[in-house]
BALOBA-1460 file (C-alpha; in Angstrom, 3 decimals):
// residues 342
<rec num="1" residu="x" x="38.560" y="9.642" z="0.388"/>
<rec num="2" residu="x" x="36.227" y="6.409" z="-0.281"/>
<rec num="3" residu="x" x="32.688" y="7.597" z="-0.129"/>
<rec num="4" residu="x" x="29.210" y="5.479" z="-0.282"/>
<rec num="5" residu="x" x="28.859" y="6.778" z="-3.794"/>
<rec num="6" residu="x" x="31.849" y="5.383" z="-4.098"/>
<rec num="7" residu="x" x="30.670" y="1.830" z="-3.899"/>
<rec num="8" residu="x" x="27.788" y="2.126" z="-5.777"/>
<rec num="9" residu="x" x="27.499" y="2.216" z="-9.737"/>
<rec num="10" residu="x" x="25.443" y="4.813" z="-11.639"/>
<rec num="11" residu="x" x="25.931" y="7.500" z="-8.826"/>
<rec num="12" residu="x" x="23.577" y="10.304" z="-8.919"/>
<rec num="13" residu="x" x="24.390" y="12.493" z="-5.849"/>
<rec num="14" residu="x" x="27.412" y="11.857" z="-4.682"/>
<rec num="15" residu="x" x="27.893" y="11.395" z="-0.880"/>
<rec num="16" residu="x" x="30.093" y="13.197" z="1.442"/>
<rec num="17" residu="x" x="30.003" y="11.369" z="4.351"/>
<rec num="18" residu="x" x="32.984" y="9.006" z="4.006"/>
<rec num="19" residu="x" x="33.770" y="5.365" z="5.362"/>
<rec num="20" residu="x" x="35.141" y="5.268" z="8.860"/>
<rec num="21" residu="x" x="37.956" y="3.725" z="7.506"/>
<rec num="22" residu="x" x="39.076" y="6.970" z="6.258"/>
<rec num="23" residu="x" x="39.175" y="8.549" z="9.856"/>
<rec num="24" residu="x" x="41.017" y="4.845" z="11.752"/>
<rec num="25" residu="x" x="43.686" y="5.744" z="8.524"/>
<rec num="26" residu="x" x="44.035" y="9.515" z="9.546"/>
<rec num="27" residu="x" x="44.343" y="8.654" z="13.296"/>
<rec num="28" residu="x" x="46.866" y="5.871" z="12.683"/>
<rec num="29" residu="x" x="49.189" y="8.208" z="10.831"/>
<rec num="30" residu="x" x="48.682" y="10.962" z="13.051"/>
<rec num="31" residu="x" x="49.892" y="7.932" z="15.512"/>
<rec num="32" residu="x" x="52.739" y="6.953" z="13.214"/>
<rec num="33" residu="x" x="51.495" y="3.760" z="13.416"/>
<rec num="34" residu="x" x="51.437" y="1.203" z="10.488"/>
<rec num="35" residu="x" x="48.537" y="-1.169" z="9.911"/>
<rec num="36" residu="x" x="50.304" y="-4.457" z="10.495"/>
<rec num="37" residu="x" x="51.420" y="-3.033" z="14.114"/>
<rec num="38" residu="x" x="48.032" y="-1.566" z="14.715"/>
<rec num="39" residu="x" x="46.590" y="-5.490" z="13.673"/>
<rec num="40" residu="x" x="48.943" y="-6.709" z="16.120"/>
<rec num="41" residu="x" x="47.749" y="-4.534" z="19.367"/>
<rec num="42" residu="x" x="44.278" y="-5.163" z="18.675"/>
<rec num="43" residu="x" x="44.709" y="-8.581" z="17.980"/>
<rec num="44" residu="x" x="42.908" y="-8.734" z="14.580"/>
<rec num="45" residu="x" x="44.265" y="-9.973" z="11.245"/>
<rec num="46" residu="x" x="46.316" y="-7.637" z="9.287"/>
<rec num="47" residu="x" x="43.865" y="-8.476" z="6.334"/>
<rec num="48" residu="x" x="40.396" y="-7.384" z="8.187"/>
<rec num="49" residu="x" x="42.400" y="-4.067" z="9.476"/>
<rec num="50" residu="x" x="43.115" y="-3.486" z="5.186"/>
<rec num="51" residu="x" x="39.817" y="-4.257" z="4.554"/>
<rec num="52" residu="x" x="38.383" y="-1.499" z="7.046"/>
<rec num="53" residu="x" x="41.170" y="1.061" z="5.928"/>
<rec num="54" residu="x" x="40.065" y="0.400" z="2.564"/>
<rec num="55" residu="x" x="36.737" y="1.092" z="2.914"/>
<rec num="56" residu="x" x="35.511" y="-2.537" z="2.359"/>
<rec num="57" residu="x" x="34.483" y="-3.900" z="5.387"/>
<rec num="58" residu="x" x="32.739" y="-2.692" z="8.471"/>
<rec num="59" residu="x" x="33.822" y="-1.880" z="12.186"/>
<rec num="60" residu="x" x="32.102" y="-4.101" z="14.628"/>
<rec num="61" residu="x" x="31.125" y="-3.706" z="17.993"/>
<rec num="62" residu="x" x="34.180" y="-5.454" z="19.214"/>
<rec num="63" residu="x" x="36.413" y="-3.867" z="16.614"/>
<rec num="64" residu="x" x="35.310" y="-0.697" z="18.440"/>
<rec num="65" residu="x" x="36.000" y="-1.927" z="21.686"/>
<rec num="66" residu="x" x="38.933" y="-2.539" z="20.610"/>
<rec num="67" residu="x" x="39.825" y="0.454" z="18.708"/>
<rec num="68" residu="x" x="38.767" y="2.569" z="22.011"/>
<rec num="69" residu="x" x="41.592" y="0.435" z="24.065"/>
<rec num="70" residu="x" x="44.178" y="1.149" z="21.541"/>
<rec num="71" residu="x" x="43.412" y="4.709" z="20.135"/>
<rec num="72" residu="x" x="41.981" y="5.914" z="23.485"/>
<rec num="73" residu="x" x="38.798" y="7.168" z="21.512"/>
<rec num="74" residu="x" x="35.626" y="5.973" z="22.479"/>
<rec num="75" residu="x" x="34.102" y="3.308" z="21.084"/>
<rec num="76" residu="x" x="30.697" y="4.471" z="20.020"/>
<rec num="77" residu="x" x="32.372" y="7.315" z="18.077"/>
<rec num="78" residu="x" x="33.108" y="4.406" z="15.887"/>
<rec num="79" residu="x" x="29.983" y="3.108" z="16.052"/>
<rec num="80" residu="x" x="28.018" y="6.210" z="15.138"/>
<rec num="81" residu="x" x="30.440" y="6.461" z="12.108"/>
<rec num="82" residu="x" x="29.725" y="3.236" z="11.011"/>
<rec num="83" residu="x" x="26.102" y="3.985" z="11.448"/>
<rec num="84" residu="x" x="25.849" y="7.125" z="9.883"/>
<rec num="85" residu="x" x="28.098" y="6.088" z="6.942"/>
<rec num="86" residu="x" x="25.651" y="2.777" z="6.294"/>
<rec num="87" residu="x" x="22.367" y="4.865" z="6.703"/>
<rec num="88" residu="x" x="23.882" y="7.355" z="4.132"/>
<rec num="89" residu="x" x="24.989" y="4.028" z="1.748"/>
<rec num="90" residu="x" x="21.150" y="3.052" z="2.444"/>
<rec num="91" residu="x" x="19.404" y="6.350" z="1.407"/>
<rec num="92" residu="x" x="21.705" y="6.678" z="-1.875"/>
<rec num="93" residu="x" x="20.440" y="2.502" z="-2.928"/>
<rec num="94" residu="x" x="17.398" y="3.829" z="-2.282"/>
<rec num="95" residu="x" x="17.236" y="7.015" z="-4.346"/>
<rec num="96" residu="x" x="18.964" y="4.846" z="-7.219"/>
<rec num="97" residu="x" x="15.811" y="2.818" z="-6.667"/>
<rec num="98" residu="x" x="13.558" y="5.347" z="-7.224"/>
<rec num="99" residu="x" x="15.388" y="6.471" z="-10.246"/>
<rec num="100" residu="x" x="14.640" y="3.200" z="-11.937"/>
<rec num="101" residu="x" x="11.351" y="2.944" z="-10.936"/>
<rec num="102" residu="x" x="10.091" y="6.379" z="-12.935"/>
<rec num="103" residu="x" x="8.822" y="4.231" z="-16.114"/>
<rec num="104" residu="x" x="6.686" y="2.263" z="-13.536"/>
<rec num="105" residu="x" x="5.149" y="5.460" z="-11.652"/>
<rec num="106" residu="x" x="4.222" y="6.668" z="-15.647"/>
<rec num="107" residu="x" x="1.676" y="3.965" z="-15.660"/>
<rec num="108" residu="x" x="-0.488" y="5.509" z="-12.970"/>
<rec num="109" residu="x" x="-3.052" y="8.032" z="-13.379"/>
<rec num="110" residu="x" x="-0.995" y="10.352" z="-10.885"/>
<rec num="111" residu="x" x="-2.555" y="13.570" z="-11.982"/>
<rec num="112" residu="x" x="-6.221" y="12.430" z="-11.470"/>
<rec num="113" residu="x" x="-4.813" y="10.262" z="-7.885"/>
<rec num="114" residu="x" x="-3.455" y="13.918" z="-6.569"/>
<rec num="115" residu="x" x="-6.898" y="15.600" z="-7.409"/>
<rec num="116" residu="x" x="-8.499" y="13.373" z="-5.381"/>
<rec num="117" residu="x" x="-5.917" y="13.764" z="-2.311"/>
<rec num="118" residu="x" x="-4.809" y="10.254" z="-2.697"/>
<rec num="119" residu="x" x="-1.364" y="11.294" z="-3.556"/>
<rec num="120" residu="x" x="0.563" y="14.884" z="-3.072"/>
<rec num="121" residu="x" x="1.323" y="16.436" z="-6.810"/>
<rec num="122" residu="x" x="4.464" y="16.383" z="-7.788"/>
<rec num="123" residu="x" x="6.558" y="18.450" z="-9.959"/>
<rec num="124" residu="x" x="9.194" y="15.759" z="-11.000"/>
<rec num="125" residu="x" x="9.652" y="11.541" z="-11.833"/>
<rec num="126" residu="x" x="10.907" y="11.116" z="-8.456"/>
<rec num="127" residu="x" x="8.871" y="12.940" z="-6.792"/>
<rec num="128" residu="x" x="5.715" y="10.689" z="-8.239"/>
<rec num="129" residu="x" x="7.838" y="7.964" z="-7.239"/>
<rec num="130" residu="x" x="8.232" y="8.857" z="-3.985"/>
<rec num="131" residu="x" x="4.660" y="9.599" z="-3.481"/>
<rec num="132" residu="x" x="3.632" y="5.938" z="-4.406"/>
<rec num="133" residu="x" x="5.961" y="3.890" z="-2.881"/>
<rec num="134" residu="x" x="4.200" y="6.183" z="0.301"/>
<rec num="135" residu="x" x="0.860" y="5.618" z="-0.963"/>
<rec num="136" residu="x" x="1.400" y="1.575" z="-1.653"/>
<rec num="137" residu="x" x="4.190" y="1.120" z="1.716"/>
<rec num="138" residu="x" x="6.458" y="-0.114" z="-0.091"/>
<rec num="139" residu="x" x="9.919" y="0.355" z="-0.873"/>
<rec num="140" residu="x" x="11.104" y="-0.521" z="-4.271"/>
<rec num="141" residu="x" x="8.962" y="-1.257" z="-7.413"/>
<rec num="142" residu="x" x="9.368" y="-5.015" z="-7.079"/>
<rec num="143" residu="x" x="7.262" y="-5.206" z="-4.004"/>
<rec num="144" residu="x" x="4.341" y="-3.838" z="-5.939"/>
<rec num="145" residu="x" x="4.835" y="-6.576" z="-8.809"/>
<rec num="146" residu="x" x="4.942" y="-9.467" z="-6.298"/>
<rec num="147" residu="x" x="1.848" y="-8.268" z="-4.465"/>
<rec num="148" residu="x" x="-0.703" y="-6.605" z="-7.297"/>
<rec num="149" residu="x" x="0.985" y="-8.658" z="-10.607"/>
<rec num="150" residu="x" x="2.780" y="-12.080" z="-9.088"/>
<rec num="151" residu="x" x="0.376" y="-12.881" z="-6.112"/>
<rec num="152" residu="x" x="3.678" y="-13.718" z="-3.899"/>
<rec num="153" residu="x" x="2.316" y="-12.111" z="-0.980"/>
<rec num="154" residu="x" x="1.108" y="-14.109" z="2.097"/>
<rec num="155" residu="x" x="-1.727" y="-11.900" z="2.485"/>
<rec num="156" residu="x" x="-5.564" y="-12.660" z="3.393"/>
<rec num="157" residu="x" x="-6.501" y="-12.429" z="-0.121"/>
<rec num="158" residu="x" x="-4.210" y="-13.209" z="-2.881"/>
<rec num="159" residu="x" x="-4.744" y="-11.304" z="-6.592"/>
<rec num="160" residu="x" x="-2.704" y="-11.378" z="-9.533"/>
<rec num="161" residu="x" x="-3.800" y="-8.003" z="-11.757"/>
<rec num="162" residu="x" x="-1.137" y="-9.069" z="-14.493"/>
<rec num="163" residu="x" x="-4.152" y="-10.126" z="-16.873"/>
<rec num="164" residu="x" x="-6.149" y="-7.090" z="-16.716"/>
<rec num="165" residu="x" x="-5.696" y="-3.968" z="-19.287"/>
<rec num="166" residu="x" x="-4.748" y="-1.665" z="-16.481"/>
<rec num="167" residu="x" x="-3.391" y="-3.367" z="-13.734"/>
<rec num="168" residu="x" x="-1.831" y="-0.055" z="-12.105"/>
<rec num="169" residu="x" x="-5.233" y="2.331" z="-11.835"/>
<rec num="170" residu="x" x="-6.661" y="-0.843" z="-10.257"/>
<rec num="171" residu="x" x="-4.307" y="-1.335" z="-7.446"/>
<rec num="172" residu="x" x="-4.585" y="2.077" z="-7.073"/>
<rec num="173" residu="x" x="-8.010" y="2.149" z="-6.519"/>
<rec num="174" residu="x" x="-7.772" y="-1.208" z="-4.293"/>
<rec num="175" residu="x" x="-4.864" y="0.277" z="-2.175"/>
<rec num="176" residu="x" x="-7.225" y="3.128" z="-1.225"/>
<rec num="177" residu="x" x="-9.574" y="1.181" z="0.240"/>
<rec num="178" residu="x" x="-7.185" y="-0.861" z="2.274"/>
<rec num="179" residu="x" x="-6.701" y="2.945" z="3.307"/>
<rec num="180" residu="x" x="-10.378" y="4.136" z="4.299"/>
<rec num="181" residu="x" x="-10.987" y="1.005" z="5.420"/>
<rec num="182" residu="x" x="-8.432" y="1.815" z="7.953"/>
<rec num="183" residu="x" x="-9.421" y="4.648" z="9.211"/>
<rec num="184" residu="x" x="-12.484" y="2.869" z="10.472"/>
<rec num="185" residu="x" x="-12.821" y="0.827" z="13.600"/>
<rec num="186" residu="x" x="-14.320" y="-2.385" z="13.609"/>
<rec num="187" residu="x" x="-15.414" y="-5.221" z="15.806"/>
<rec num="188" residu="x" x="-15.074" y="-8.883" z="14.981"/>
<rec num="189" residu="x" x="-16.485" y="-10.040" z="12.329"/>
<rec num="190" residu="x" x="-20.165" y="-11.381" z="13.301"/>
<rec num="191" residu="x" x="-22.122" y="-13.196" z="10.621"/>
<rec num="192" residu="x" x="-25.061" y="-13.559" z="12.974"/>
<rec num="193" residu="x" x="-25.346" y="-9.783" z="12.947"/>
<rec num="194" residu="x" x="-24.605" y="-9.265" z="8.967"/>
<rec num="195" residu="x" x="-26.989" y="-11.315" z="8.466"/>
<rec num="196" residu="x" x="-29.922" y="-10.061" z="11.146"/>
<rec num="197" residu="x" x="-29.025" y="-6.764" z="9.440"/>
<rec num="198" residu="x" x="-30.382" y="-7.488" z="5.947"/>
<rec num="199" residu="x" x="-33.773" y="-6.746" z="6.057"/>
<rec num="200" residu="x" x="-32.663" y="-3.689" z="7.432"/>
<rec num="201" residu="x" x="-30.446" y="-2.541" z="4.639"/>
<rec num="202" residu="x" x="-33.287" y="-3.463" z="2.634"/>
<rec num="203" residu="x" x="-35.063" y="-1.256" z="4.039"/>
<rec num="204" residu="x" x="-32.764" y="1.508" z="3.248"/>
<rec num="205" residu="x" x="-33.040" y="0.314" z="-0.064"/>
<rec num="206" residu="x" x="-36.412" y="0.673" z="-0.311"/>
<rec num="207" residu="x" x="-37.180" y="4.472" z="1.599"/>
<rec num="208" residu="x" x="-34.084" y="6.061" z="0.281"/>
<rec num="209" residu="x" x="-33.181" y="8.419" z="3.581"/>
<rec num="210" residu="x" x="-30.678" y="10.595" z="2.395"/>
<rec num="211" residu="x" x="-28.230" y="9.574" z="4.528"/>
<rec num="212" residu="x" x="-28.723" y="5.629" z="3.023"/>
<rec num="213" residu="x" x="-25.193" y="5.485" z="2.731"/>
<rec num="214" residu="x" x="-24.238" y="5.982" z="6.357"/>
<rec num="215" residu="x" x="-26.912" y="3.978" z="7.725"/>
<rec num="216" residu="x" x="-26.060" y="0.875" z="5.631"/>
<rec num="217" residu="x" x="-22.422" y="1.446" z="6.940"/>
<rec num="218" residu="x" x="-22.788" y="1.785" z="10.160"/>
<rec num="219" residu="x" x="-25.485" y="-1.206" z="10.000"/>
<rec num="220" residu="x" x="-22.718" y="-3.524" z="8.459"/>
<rec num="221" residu="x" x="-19.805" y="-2.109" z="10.960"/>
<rec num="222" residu="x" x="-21.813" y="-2.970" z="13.753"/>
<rec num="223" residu="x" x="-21.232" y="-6.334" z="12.171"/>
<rec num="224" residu="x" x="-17.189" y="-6.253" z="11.631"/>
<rec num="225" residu="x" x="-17.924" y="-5.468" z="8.028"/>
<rec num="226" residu="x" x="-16.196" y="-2.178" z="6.662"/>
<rec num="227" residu="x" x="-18.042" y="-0.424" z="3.186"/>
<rec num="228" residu="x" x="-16.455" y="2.156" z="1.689"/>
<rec num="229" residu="x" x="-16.885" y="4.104" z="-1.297"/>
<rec num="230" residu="x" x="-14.049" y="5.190" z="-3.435"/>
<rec num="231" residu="x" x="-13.642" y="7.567" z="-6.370"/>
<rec num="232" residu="x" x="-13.125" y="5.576" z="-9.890"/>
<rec num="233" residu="x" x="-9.330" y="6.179" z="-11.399"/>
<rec num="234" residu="x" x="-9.227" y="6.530" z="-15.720"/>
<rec num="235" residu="x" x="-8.919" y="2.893" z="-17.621"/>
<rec num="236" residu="x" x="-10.250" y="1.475" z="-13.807"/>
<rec num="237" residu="x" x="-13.901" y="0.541" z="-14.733"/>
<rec num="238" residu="x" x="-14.881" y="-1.287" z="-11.554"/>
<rec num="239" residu="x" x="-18.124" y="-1.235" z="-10.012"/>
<rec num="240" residu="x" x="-16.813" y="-2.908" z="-6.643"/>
<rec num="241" residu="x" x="-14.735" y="-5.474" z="-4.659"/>
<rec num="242" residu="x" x="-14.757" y="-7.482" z="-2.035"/>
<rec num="243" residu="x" x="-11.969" y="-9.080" z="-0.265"/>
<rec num="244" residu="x" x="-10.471" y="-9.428" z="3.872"/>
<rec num="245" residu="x" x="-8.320" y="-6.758" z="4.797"/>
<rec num="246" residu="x" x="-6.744" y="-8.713" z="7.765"/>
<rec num="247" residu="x" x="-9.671" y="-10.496" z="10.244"/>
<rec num="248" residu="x" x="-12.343" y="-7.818" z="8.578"/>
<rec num="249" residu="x" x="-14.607" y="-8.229" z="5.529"/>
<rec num="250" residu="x" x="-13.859" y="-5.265" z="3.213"/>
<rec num="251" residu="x" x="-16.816" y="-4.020" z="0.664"/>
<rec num="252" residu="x" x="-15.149" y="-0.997" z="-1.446"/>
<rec num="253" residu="x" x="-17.892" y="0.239" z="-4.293"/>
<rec num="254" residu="x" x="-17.226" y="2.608" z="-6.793"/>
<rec num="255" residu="x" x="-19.040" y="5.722" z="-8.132"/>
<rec num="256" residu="x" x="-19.271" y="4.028" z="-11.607"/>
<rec num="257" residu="x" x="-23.250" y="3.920" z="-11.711"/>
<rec num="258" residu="x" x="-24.528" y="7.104" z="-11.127"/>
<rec num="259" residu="x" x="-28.204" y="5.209" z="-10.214"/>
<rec num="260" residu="x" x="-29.666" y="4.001" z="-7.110"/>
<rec num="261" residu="x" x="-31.144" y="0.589" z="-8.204"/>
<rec num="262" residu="x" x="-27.105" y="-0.474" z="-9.637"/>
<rec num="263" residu="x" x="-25.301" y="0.928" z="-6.179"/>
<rec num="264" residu="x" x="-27.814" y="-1.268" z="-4.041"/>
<rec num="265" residu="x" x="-27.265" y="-4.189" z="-6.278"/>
<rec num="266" residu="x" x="-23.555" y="-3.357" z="-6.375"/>
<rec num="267" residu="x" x="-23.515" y="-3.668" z="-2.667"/>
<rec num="268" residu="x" x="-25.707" y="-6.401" z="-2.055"/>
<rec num="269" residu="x" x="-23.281" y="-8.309" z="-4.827"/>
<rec num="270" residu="x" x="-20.339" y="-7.505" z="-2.887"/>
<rec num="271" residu="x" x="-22.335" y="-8.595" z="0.578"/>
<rec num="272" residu="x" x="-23.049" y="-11.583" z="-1.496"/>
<rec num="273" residu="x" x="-19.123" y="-12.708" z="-1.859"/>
<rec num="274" residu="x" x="-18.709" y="-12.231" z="1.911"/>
<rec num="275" residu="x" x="-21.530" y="-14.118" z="3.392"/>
<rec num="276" residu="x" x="-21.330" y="-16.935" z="0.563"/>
<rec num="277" residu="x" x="-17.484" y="-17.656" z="-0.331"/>
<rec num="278" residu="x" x="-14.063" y="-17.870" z="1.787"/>
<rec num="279" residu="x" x="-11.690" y="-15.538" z="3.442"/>
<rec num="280" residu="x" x="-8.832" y="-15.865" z="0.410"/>
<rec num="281" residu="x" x="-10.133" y="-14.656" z="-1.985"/>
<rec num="282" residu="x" x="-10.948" y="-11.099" z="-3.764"/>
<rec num="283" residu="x" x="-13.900" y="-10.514" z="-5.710"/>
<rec num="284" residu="x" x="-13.345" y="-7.315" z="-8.614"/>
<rec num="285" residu="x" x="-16.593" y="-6.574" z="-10.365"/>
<rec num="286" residu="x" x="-16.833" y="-5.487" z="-14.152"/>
<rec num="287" residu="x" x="-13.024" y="-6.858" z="-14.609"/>
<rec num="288" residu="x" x="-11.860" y="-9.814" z="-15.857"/>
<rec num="289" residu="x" x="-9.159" y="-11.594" z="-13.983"/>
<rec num="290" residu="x" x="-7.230" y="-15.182" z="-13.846"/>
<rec num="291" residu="x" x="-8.674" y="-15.916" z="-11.065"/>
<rec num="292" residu="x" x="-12.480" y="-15.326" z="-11.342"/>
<rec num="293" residu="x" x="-14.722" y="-17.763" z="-10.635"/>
<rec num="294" residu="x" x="-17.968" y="-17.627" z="-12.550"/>
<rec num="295" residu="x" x="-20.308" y="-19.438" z="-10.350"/>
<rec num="296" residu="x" x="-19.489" y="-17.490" z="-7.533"/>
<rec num="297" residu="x" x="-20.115" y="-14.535" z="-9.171"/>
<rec num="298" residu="x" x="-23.305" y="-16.045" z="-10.786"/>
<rec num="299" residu="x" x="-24.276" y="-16.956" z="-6.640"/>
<rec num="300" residu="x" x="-23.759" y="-13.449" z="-5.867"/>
<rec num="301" residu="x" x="-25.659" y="-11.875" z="-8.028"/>
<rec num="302" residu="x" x="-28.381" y="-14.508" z="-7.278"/>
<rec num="303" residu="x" x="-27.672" y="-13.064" z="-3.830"/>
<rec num="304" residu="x" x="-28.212" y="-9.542" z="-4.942"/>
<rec num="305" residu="x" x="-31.439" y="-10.087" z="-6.683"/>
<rec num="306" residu="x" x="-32.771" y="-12.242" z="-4.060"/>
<rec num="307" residu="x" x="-32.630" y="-8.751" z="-1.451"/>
<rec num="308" residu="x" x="-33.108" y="-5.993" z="-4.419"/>
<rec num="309" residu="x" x="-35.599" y="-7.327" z="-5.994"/>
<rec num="310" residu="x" x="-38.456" y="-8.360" z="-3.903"/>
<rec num="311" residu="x" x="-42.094" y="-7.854" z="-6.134"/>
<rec num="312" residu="x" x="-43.211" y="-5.297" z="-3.799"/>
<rec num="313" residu="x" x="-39.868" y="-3.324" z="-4.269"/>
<rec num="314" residu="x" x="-40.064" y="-3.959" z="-7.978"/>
<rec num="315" residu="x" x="-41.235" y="-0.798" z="-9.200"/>
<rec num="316" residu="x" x="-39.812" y="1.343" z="-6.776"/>
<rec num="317" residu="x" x="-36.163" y="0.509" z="-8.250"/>
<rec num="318" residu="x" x="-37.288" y="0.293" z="-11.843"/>
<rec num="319" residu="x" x="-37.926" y="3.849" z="-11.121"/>
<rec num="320" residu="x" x="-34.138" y="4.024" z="-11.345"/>
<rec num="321" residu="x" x="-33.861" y="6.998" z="-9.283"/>
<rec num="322" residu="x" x="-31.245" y="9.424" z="-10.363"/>
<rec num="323" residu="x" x="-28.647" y="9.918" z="-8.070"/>
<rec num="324" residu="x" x="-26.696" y="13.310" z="-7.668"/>
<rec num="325" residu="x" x="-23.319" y="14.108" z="-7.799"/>
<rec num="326" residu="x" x="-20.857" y="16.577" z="-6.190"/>
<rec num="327" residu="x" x="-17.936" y="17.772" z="-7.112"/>
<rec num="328" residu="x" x="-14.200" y="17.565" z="-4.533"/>
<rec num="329" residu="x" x="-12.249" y="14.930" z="-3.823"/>
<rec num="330" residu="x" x="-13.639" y="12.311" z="-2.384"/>
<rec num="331" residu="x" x="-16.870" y="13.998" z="-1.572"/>
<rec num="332" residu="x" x="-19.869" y="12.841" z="-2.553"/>
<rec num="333" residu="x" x="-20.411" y="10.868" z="-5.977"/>
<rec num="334" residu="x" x="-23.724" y="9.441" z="-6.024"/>
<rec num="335" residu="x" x="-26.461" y="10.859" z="-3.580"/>
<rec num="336" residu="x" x="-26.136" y="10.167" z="-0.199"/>
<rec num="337" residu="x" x="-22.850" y="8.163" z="-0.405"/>
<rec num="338" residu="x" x="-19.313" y="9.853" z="1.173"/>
<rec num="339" residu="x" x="-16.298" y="8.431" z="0.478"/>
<rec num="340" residu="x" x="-13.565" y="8.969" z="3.656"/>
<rec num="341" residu="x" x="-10.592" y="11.737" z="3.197"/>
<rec num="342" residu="x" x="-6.856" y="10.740" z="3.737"/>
């Protein structure tokens, strides 16, 4: 009996659900009826009926029409045995994949991504491999080289992380806020209202509610702008990012600076990139990457002084106030600031 395994090399599990093949051949001897003559009634080639028998070609919708005129059995019996032999062929490629692709789930911090609830744990390679080709949506390794290390992507914003140290905890980190950031609703995106909304969020700056966090949020979703805050990964030192995630502005910050005066500038930085520069491109703060540009970054942080550090507000952020943490997940990190849950 020819199974899926069968056609593949390397087999791990073998399969047990067999070619359909095997049952026409069992039928056609039960029928005492040779291949050629079989070829002949259905009015296929002798070669294409081999090729079936032999496990090396599939039945068609006509070839099961035609099979249900001459055998007398229906034609979507064949049909659900070519189905369920392919989707069987399909899972064991794909388990094969995730075989290969253990080396490249080593790379991540998994242990510290499953404390925060990013990932499940996992007791075994596959497992972890499983888990992130969930986590990312994707299906085989590759995909995550062409989009995080080769830029193929035709995405909003292209990146290629091959350059940095750690380019694996930093997708990681990105990819989870592409995640938060979709668990929010958002309107258009309305630069009239971003920027009406600055003196506001300076504001916030400056009284330090302890809710500051969700205020500034909500005062920059009310503008089609989503802020999140996301947990840092080990060997990911990044402060923030900015970038479109599809027809929204995306600010993600980090819980790098435990201070008050470095989040606001942090996030006035990041506000920076999206009122000042294009759609395309992602901005990663406190990593260096091929495709930085240095006067942008120089404009945003021009940007970011220009609404943190007005004279009057001078000394109240010099005061550097101390900002507290909490422990779970990704619960609070810096006071008043909550990341979302998955």
């Amino acid at each position: 009996m020819k199974t899926a395994g069968d056609l593949l090399h390397n087999q791990y599990n073998p399969l047990t659900v067999s070619h359909p093949g095997e049952t026409l051949r069992e039928k056609l001897e039960e029928l005492q009826m040779g291949p050629k003559e079989f070829a002949v009634r259905t009015g296929k080639p002798e070669k294409t009926i081999s090729e079936v028998l032999n496990g090396n070609s599939s039945i068609t919708p006509d070839m099961a029409v035609q099979f249900e005129n001459v055998l007398k059995i229906p034609a979507r019996f064949w049909l659900q045995r070519q189905y369920h032999y392919d989707e069987a062929l399909a899972r064991h490629k794909q388990e094969q994949e995730i075989e290969q692709a253990t080396d490249w789930a080593k790379a991540f911090p998994y242990p510290q991504m499953a404390q925060l609830g990013w990932v499940p744990p996992a007791k075994s390679a596959s497992e972890k491999v499983h888990a992130l080709f969930d986590f990312f949506g994707i299906a085989v390794a590759g995909a995550w080289e062409d989009f995080f290390l080769h830029a193929k992507l035709k995405t909003t914003f292209r990146i290629s992380l091959a350059p940095t140290k750690t380019p694996h905890a930093l997708s990681a980190w990105l990819r989870r806020g592409e995640i938060q950031a979709g668990q929010m609703q958002a309107p258009s995106y309305d630069e009239k209202k971003l920027k009406a909304a600055l003196p506001q969020l300076k504001r916030l700056m400056a009284e330090n509610p302890s809710d500051f966090f969700q205020q500034a949020q909500a005062l920059c979703l009310q503008a089609g702008v989503k802020v999140v805050v996301t947990p840092n990964l080990p060997k990911a030192p990044i402060s923030g990012a900015a970038r479109w995630v599809h027809d929204n502005p995306l600010i993600q910050l980090s819980n790098r600076y435990q201070r008050h005066d470095s989040f606001w500038f942090s996030f006035f930085h990041e506000l920076g990139h999206i009122l000042l520069h294009g759609k395309k491109e992602i901005f990663l703060e406190d990593i260096d990457y091929s495709d930085k540009d240095r006067q942008k970054e120089q404009e945003a942080d021009d940007f970011a002084v220009q609404w943190t550090l007005p004279l009057e507000q001078e000394a109240i952020l010099r005061e550097a106030l101390p900002l507290s943490d909490s422990a779970g997940g990704d619960e609070v990190t810096a006071k008043g600031i909550k990341t979302q849950s998955a």
